[in-house]
N, C-alpha and C positions, 0 to 999 in steps of 0.2 A: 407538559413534557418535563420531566426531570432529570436529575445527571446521569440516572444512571440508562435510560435513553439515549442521551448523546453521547456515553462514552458507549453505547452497544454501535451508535448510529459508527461512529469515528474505526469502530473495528469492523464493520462491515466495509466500509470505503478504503480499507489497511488492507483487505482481505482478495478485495476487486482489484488494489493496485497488483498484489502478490501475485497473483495468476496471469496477469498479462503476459504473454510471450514476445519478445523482441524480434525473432527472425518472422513471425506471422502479424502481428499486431503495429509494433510500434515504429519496426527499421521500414516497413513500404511508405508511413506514414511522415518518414523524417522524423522522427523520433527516437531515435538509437543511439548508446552510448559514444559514441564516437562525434557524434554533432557537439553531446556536452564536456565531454572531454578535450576538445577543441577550442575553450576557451568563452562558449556561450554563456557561463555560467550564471552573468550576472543579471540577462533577459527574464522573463515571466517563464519562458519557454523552457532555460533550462535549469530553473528551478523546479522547474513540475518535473522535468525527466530524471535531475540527481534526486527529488522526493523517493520517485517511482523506485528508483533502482534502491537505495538504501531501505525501503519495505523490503524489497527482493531477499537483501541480504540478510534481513532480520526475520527470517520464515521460520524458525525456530522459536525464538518469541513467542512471535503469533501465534503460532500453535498453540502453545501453555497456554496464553490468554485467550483462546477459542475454546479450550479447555475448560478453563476456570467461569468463561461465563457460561459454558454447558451445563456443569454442575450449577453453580449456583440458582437458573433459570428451575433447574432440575427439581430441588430442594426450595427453593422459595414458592414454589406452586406451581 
């Protein structure tokens, strides 16, 4: 396995947080901005949730960089 495997593995895992939905997925499950906004911050719990939501916010990024390993996949064979 090499790096540029885990950084493909790392944007696949960026890509699954991005598409999560909060009012279907994560708010039934107690998982919704409002639990970590509420001061949890410092738990396992809502480090995964401020993770989750800050991918959210960076979906424009992602995209470029979905991009960029499209091409390059593309071109490198």
């Amino acid at each position: 396995m090499g790096l540029w495997t885990l950084l493909e593995g790392f944007l696949l895992l960026a890509n699954a947080f991005a598409v999560l939905n909060e009012d279907r997925f994560l708010a039934p499950k107690g998982w919704s901005f409002s639990e970590f906004s509420g001061g949890g911050s410092k738990t396992l719990k809502g480090q995964v949730i401020g993770l989750i939501y800050a991918i959210q916010y960076l979906r424009v990024p992602l995209i470029v960089l979905n991009i960029i390993t499209i091409v390059v996949k593309l071109v490198s064979g």
